[in-house]
C-alpha positions, 0 to 999 in steps of 0.5 A, spaced: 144 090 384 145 083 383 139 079 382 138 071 382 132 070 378 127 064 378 122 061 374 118 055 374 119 051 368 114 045 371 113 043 377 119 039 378 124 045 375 126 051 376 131 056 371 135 060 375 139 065 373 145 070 377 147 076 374 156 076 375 159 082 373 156 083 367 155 076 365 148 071 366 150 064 369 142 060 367 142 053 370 136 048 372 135 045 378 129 041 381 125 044 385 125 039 391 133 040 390 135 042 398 138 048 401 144 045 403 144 041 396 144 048 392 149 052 396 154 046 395 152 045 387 153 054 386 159 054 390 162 048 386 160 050 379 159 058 380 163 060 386 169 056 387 173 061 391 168 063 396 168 062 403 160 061 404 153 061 400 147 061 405 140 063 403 138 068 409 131 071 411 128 078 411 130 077 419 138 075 417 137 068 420 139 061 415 134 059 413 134 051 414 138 047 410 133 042 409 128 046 406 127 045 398 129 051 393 121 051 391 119 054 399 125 058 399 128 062 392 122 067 393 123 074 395 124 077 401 130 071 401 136 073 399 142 068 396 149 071 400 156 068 397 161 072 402 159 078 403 155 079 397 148 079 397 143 077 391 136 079 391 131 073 388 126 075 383 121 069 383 117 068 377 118 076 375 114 080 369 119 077 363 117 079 355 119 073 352 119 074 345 117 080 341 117 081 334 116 088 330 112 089 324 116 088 317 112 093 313 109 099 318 103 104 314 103 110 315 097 113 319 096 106 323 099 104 330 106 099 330 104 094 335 109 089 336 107 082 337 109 079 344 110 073 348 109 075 355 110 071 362 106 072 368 105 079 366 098 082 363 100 086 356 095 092 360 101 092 364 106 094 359 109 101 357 112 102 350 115 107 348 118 109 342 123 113 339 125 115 331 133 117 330 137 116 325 143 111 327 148 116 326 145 121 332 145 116 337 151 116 341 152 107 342 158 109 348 153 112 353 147 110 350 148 102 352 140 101 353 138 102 346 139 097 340 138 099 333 132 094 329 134 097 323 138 102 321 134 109 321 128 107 324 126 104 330 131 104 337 128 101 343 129 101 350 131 095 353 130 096 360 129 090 365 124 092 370 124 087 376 
């Protein structure tokens, strides 16, 4: 699926991140930047051999061009570059930063420290897994990162 995420950093910014082939482009713009100023600035900067970059609204129309990124970068929109189609995520659930005790005990849960943003921490799911790094299969199992060498690995999943 290809993705457009925004985040609201102040008021007056916005973080945009398109996800392409494989790559994350991240880049800011100001929230009262036009449509039409956006479209130019994607298809100067990102897609330089595409014919067309529109904002579309759930209905199929172009939305207007001089409306500004805060009102239109917002789900059921979507971004279109020729004939590919991105879904915007707005202010998704995101894990900021998460860090693993150093020293687990025996018999005591291992909770992670995190920073969360526009999530509830009641809101997320962990699950855990203990193998040895020579039992996991790094070609098929692309979602999993080691924390250290036989001990913990953990899902990465991305859930918009």
């Amino acid at each position: 699926m290809n993705k457009l995420v925004v985040r609201t950093i102040t008021n007056d910014k916005l973080s945009v991140c398109v996800y392409l082939s494989g790559q994350i482009k991240r880049f800011e713009r100001p929230s009262k930047e036009t449509v039409d100023d956006f479209g130019k600035r994607l298809k100067s900067k990102l897609f330089k051999d595409c014919k067309a970059v529109s904002l579309i609204n759930s209905d199929g129309r172009f939305l207007n061009k001089n409306s500004t990124l805060i009102d239109v970068l917002r789900s059921p929109n979507e971004l279109h570059v020729d004939d590919t189609k991105y879904k915007i995520f707005f202010n998704p659930p995101t894990i900021d930063d998460i860090v693993i005790p150093q020293t687990p005990l025996a018999g005591l849960v291992l909770m992670p420290s995190m920073k969360l943003s526009n999530i509830n921490f009641e809101d997320v799911e962990f699950r855990w897994e203990i193998r040895s790094a020579d039992s996991v299969n790094w070609s098929t199992h692309s979602k999993l990162r080691l924390l250290r060498i036989d001990e913990i690995l953990v899902d990465q999943y991305i859930r918009l």
